[in-house]
PDB file of N, H, CA, C and O in Angstrom:
ATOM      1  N   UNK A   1      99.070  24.464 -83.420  1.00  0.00           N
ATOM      2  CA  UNK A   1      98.480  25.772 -83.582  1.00  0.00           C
ATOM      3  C   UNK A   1      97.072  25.677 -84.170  1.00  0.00           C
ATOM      4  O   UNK A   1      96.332  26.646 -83.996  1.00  0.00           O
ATOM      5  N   UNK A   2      96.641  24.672 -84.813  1.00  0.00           N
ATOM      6  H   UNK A   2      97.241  23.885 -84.955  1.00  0.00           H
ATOM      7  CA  UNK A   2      95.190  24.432 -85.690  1.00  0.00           C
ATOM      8  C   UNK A   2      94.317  24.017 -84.816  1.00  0.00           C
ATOM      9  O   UNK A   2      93.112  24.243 -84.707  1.00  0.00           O
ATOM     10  N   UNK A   3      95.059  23.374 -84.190  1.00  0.00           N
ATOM     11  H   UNK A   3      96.038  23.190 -84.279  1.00  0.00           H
ATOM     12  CA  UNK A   3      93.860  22.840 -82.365  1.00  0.00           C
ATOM     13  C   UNK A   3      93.310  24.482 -82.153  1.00  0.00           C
ATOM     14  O   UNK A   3      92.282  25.153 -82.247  1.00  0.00           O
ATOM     15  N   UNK A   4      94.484  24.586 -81.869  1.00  0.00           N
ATOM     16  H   UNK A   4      95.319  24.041 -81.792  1.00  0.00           H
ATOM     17  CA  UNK A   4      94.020  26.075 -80.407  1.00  0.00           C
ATOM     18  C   UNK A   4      92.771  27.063 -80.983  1.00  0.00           C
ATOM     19  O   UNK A   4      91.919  27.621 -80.292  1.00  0.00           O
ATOM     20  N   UNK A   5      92.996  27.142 -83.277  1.00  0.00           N
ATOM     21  H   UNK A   5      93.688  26.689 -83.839  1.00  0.00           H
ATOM     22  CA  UNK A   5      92.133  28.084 -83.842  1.00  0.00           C
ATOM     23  C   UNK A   5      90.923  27.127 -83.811  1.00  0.00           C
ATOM     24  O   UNK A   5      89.920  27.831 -83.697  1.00  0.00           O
ATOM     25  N   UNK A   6      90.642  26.024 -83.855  1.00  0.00           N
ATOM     26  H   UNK A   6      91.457  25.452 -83.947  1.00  0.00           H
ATOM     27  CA  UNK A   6      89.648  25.561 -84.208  1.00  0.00           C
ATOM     28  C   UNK A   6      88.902  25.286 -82.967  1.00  0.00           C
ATOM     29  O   UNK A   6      87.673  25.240 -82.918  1.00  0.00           O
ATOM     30  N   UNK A   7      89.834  25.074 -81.788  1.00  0.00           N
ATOM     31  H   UNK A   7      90.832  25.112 -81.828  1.00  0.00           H
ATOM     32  CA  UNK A   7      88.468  25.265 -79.952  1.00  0.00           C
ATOM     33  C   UNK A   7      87.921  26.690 -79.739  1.00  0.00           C
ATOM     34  O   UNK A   7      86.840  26.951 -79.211  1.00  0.00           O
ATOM     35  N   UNK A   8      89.145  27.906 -80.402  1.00  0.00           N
ATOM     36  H   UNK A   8      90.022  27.694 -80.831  1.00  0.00           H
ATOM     37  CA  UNK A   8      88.491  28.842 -80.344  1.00  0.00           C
ATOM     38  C   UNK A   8      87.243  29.927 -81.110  1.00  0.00           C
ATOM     39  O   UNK A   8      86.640  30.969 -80.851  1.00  0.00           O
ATOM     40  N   UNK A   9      87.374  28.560 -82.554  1.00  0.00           N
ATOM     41  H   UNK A   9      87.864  27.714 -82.764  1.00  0.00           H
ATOM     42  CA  UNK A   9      86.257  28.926 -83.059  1.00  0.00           C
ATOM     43  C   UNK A   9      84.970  28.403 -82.527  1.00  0.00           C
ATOM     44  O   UNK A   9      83.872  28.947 -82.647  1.00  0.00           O
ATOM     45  N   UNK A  10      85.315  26.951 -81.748  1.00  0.00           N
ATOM     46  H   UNK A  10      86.207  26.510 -81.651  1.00  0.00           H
ATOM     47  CA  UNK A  10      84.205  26.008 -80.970  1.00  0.00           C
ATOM     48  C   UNK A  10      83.768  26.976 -79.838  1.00  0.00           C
ATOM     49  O   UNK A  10      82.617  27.370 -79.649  1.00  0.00           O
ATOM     50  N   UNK A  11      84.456  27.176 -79.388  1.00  0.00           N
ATOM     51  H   UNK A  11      85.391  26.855 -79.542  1.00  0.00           H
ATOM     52  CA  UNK A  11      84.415  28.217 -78.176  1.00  0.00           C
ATOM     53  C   UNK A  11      83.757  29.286 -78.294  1.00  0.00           C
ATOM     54  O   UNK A  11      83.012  29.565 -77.355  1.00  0.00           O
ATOM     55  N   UNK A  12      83.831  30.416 -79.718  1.00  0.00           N
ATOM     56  H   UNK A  12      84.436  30.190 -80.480  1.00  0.00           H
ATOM     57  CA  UNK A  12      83.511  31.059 -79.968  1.00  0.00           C
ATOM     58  C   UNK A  12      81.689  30.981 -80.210  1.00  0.00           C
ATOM     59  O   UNK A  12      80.710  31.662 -79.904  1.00  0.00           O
ATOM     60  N   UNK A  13      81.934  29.912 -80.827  1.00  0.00           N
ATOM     61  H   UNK A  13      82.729  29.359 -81.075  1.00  0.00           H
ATOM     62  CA  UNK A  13      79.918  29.734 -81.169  1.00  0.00           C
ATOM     63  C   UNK A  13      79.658  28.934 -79.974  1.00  0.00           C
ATOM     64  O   UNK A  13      78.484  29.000 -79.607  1.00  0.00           O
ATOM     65  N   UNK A  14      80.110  28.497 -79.553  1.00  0.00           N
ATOM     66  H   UNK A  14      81.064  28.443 -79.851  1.00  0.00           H
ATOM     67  CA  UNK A  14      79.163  27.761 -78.532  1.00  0.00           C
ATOM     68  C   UNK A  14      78.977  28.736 -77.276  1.00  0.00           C
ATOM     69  O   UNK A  14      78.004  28.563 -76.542  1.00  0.00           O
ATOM     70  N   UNK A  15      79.906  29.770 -77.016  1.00  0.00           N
ATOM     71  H   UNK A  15      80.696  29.910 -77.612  1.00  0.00           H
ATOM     72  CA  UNK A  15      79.613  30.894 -75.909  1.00  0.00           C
ATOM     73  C   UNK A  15      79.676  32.175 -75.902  1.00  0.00           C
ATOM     74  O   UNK A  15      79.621  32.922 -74.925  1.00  0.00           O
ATOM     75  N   UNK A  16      79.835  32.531 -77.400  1.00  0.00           N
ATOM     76  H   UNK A  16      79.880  31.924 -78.194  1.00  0.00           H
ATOM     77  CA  UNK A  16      79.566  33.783 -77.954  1.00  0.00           C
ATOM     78  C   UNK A  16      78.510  34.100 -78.145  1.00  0.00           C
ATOM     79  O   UNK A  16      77.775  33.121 -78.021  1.00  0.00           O
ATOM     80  N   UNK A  17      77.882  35.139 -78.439  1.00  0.00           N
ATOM     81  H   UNK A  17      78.480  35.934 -78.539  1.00  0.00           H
ATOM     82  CA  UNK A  17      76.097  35.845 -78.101  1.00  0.00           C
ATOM     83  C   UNK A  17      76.326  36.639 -79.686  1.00  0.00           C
ATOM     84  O   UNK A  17      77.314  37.131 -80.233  1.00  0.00           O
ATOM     85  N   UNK A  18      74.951  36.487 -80.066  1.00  0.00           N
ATOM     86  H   UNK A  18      74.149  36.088 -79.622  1.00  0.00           H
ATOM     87  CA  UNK A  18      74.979  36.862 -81.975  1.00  0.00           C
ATOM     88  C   UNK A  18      75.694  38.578 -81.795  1.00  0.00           C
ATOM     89  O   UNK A  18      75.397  39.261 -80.815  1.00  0.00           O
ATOM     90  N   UNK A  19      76.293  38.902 -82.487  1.00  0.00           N
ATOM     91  H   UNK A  19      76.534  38.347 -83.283  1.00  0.00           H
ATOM     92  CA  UNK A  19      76.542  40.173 -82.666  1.00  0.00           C
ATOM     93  C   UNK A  19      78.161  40.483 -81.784  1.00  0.00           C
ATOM     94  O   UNK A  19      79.003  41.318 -82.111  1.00  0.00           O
ATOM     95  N   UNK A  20      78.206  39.768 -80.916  1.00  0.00           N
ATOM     96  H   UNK A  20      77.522  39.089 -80.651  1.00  0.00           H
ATOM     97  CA  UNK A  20      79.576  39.820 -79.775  1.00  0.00           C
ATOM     98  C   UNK A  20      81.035  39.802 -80.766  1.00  0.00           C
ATOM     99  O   UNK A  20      81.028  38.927 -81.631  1.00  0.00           O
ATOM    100  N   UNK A  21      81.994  40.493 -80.721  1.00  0.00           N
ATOM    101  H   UNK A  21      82.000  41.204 -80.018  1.00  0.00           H
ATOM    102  CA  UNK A  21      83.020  40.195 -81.125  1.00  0.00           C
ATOM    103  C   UNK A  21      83.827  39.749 -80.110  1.00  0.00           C
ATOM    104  O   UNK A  21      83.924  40.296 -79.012  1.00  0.00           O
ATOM    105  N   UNK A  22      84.631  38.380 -80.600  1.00  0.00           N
ATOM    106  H   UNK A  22      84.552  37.935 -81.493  1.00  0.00           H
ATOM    107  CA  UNK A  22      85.574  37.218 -80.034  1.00  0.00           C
ATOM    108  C   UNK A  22      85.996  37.987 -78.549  1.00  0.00           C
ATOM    109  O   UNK A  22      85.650  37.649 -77.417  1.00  0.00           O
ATOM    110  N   UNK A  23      86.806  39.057 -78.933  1.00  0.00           N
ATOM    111  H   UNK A  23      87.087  39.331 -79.853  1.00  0.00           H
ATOM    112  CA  UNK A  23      87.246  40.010 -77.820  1.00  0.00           C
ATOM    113  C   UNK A  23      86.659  40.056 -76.646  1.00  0.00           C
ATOM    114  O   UNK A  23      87.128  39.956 -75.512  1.00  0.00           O
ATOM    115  N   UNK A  24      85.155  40.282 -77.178  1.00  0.00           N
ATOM    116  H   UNK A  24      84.773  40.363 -78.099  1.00  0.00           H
ATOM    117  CA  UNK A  24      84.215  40.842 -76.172  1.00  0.00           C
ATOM    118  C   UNK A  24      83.419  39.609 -75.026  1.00  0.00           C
ATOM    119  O   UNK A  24      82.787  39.845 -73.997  1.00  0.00           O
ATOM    120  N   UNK A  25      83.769  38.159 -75.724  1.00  0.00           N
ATOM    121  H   UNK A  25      84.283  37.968 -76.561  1.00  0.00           H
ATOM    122  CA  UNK A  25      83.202  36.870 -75.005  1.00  0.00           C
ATOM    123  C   UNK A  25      84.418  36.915 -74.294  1.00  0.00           C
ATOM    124  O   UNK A  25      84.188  36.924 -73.085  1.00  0.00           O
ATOM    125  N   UNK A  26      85.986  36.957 -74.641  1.00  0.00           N
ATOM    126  H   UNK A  26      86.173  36.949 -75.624  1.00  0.00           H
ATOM    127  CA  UNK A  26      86.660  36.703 -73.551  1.00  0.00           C
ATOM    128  C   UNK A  26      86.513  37.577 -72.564  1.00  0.00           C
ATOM    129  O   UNK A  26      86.310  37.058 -71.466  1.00  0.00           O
ATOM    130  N   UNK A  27      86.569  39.318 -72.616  1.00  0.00           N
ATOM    131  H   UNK A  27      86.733  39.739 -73.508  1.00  0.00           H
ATOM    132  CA  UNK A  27      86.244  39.475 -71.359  1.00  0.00           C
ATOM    133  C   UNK A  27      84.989  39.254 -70.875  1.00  0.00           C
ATOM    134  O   UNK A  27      85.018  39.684 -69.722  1.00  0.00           O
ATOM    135  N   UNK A  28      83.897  38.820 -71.112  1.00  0.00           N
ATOM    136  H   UNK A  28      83.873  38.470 -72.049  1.00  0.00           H
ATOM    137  CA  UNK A  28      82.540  38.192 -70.431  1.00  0.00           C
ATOM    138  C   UNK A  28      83.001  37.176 -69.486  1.00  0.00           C
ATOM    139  O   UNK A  28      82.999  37.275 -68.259  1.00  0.00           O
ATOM    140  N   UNK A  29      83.389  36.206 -70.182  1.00  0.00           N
ATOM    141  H   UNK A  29      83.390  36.125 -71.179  1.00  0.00           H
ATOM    142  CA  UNK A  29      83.747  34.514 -69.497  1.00  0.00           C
ATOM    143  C   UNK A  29      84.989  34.709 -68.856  1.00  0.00           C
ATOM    144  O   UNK A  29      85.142  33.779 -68.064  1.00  0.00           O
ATOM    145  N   UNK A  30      86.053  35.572 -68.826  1.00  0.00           N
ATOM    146  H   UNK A  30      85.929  36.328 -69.469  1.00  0.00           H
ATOM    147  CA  UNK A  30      86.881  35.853 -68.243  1.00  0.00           C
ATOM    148  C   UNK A  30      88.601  34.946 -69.160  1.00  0.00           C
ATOM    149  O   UNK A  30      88.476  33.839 -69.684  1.00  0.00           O
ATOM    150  N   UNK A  31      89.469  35.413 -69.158  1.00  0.00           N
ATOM    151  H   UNK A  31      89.571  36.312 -68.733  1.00  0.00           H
ATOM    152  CA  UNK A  31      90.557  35.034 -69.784  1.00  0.00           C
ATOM    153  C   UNK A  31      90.818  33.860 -69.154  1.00  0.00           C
ATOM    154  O   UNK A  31      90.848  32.962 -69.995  1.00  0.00           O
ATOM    155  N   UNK A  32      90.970  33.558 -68.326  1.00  0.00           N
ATOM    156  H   UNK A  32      90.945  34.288 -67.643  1.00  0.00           H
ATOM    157  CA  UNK A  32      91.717  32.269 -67.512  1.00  0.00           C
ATOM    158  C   UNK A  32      90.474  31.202 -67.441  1.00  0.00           C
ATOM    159  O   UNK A  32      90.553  30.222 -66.700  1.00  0.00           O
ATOM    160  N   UNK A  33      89.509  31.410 -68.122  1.00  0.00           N
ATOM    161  H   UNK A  33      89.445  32.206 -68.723  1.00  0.00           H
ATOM    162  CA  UNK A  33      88.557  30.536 -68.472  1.00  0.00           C
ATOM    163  C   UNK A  33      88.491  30.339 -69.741  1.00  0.00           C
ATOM    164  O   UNK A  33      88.014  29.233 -69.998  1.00  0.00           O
ATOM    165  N   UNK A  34      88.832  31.081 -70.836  1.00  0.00           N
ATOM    166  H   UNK A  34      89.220  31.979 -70.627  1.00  0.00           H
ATOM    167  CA  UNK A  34      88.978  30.660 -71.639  1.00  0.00           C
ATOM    168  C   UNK A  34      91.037  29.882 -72.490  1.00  0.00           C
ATOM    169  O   UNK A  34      91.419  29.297 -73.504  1.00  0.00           O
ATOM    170  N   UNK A  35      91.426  30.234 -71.679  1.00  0.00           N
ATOM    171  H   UNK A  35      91.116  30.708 -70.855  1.00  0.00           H
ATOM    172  CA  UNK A  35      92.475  29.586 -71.682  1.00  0.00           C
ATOM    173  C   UNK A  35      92.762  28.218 -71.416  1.00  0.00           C
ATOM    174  O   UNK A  35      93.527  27.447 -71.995  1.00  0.00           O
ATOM    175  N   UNK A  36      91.737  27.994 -70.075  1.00  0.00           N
ATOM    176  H   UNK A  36      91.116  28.620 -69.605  1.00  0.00           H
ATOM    177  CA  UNK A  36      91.834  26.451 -69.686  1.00  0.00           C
ATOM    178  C   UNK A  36      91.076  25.405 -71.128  1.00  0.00           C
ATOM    179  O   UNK A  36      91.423  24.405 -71.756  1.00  0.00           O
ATOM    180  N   UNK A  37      90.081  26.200 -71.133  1.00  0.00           N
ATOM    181  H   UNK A  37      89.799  27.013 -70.623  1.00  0.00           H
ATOM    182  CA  UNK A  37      89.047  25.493 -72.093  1.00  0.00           C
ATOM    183  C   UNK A  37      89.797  25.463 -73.267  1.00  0.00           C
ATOM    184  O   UNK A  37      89.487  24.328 -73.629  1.00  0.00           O
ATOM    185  N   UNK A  38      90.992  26.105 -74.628  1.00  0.00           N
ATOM    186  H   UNK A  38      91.244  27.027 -74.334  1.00  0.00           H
ATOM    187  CA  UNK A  38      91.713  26.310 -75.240  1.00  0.00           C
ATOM    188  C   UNK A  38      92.433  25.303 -75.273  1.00  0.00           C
ATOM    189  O   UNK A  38      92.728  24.691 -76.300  1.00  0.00           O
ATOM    190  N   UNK A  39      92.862  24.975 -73.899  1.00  0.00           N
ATOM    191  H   UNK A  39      92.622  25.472 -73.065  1.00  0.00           H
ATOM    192  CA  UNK A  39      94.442  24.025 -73.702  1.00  0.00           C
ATOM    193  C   UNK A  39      93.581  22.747 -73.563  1.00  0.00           C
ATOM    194  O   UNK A  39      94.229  21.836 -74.078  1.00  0.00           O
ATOM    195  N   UNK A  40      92.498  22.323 -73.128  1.00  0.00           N
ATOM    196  H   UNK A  40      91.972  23.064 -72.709  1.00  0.00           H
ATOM    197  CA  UNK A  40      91.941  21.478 -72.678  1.00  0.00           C
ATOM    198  C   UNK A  40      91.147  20.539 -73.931  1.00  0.00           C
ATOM    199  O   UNK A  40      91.001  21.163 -74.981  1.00  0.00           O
ATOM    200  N   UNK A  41      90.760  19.479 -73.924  1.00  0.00           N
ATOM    201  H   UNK A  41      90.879  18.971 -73.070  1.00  0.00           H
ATOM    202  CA  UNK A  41      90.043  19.087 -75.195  1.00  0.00           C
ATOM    203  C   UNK A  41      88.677  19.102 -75.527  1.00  0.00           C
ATOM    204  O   UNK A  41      88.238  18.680 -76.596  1.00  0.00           O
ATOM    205  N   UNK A  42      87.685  19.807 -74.200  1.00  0.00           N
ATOM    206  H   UNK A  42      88.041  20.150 -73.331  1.00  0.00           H
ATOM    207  CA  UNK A  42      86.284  19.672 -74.132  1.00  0.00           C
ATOM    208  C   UNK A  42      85.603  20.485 -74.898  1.00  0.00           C
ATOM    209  O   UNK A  42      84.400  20.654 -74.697  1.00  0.00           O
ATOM    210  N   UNK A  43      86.136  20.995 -75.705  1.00  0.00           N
ATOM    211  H   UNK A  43      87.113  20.858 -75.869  1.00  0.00           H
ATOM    212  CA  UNK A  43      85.572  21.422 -76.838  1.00  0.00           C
ATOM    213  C   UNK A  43      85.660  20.657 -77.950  1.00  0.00           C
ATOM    214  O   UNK A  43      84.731  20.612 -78.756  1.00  0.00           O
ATOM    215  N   UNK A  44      86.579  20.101 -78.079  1.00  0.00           N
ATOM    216  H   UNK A  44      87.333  20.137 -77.424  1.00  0.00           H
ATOM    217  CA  UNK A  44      86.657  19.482 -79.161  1.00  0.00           C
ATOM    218  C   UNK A  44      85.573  17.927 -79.193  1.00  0.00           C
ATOM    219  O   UNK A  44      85.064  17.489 -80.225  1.00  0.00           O
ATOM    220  N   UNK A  45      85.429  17.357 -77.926  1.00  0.00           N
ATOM    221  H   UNK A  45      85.843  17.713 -77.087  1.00  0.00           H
ATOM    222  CA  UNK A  45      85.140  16.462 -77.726  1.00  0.00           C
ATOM    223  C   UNK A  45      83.392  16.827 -78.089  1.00  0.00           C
ATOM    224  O   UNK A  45      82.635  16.013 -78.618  1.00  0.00           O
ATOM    225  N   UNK A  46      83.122  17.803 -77.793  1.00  0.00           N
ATOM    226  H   UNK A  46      83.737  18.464 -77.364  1.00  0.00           H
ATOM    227  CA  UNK A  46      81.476  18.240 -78.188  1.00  0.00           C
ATOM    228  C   UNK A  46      81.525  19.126 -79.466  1.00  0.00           C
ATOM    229  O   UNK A  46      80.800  20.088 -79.723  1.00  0.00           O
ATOM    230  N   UNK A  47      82.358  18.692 -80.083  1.00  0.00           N
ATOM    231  H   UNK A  47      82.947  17.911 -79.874  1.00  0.00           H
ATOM    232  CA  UNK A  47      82.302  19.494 -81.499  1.00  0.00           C
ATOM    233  C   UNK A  47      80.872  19.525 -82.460  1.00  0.00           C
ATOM    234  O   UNK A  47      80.161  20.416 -82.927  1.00  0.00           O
ATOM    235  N   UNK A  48      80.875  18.038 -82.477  1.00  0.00           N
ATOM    236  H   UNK A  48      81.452  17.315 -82.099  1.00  0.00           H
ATOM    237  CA  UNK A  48      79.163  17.553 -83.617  1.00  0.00           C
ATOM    238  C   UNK A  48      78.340  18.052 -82.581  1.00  0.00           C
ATOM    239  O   UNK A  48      77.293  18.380 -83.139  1.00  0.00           O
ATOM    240  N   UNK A  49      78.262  18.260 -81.493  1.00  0.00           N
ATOM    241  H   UNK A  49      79.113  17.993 -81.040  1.00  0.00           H
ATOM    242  CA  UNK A  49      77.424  18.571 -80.702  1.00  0.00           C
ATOM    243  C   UNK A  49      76.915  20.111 -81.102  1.00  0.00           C
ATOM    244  O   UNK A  49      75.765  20.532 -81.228  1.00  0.00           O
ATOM    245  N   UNK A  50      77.980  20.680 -81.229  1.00  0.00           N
ATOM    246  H   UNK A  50      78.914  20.338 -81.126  1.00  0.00           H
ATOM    247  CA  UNK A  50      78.141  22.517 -81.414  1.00  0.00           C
ATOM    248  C   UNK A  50      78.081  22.446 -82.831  1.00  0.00           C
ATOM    249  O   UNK A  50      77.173  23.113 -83.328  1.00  0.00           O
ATOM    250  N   UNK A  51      78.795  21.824 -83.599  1.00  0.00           N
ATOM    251  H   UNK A  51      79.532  21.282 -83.196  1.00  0.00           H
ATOM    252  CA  UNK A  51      78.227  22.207 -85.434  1.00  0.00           C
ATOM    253  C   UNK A  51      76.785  22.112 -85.387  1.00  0.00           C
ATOM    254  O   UNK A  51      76.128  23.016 -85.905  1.00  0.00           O
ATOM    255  N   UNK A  52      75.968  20.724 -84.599  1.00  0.00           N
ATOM    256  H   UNK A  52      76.501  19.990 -84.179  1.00  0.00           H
ATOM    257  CA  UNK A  52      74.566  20.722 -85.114  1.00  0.00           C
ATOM    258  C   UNK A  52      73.295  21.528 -84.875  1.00  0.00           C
ATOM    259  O   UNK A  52      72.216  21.696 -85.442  1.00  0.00           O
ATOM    260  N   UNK A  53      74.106  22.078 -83.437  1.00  0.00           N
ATOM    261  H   UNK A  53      74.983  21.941 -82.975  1.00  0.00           H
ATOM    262  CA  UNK A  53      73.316  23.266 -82.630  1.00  0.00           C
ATOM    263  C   UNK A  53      72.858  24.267 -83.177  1.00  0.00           C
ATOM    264  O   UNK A  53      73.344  25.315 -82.753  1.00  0.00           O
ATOM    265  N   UNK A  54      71.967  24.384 -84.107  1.00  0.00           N
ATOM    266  H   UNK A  54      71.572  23.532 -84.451  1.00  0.00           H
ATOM    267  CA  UNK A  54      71.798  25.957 -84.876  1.00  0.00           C
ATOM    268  C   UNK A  54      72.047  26.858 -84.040  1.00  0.00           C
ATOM    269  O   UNK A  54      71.017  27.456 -84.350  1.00  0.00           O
ATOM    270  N   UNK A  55      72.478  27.500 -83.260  1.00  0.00           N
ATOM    271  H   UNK A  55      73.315  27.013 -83.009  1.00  0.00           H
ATOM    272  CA  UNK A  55      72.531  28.105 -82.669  1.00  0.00           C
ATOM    273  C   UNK A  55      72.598  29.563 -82.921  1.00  0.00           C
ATOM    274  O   UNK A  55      72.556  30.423 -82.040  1.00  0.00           O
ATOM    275  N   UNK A  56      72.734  29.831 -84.552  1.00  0.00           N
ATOM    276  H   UNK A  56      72.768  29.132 -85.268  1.00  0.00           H
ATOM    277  CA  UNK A  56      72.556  31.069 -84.769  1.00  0.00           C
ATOM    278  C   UNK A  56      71.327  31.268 -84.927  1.00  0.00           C
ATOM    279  O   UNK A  56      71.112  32.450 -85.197  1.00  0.00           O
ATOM    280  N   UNK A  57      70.021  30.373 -84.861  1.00  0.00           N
ATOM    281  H   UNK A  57      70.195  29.414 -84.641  1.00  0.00           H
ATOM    282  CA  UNK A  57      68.594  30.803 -84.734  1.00  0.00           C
ATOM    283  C   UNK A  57      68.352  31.283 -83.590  1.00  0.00           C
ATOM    284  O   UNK A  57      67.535  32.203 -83.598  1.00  0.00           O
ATOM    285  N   UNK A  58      68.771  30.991 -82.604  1.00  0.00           N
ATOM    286  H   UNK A  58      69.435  30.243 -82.598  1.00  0.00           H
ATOM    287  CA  UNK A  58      68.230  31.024 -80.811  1.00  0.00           C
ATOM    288  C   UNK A  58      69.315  32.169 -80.194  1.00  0.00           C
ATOM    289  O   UNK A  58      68.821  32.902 -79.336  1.00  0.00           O
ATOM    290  N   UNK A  59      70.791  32.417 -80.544  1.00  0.00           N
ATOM    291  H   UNK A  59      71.192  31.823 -81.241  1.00  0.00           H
ATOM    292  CA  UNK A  59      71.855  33.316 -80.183  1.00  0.00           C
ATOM    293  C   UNK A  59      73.220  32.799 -80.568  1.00  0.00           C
ATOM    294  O   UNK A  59      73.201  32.270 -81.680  1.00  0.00           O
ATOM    295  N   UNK A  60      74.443  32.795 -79.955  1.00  0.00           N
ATOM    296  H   UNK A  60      74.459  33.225 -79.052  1.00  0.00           H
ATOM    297  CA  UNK A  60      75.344  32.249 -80.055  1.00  0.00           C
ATOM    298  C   UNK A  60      75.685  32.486 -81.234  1.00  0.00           C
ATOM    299  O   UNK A  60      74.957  32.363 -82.219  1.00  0.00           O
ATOM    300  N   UNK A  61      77.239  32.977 -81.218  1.00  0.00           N
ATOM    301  H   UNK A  61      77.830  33.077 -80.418  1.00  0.00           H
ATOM    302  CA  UNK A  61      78.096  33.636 -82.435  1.00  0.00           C
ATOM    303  C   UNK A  61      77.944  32.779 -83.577  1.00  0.00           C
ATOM    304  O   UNK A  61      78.020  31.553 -83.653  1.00  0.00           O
ATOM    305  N   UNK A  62      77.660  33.852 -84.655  1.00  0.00           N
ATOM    306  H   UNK A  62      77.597  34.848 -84.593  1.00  0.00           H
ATOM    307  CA  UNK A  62      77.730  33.024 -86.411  1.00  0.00           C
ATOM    308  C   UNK A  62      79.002  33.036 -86.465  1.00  0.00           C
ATOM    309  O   UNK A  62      79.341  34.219 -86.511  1.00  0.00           O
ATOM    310  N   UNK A  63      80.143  32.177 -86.491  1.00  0.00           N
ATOM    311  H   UNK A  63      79.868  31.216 -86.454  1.00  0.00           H
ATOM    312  CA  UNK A  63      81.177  32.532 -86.852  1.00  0.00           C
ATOM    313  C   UNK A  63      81.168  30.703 -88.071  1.00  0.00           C
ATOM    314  O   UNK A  63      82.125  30.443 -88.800  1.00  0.00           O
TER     315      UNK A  63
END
């Protein structure tokens, strides 16, 4: 269960848009896209990739 919260927090900043609530990226990217990506490990595998990304300077969810 700690996998699934922690790709979907990866998930969350790496394809969430500043201001978006979680809700609102899945229906953007669509559910069955974010499900695969969830079950799958490619988030996890680019994790340091996505922590180092400021990405809350440029967009992408502060979470």
């Amino acid at each position: 269960m700690l996998d699934v919260i922690e790709k979907a927090i990866l998930l969350f900043r790496e394809q969430g848009i500043t201001g978006e609530r979680f809700a609102d990226t899945i229906a953007r990217i669509g559910f069955e896209n974010v499900e695969e990506q969830l079950l799958s490990d490619g988030l996890l595998e680019r994790k340091e990739e996505n922590i180092k990304a400021q990405k809350h300077l440029v967009g992408g969810a502060t979470c």
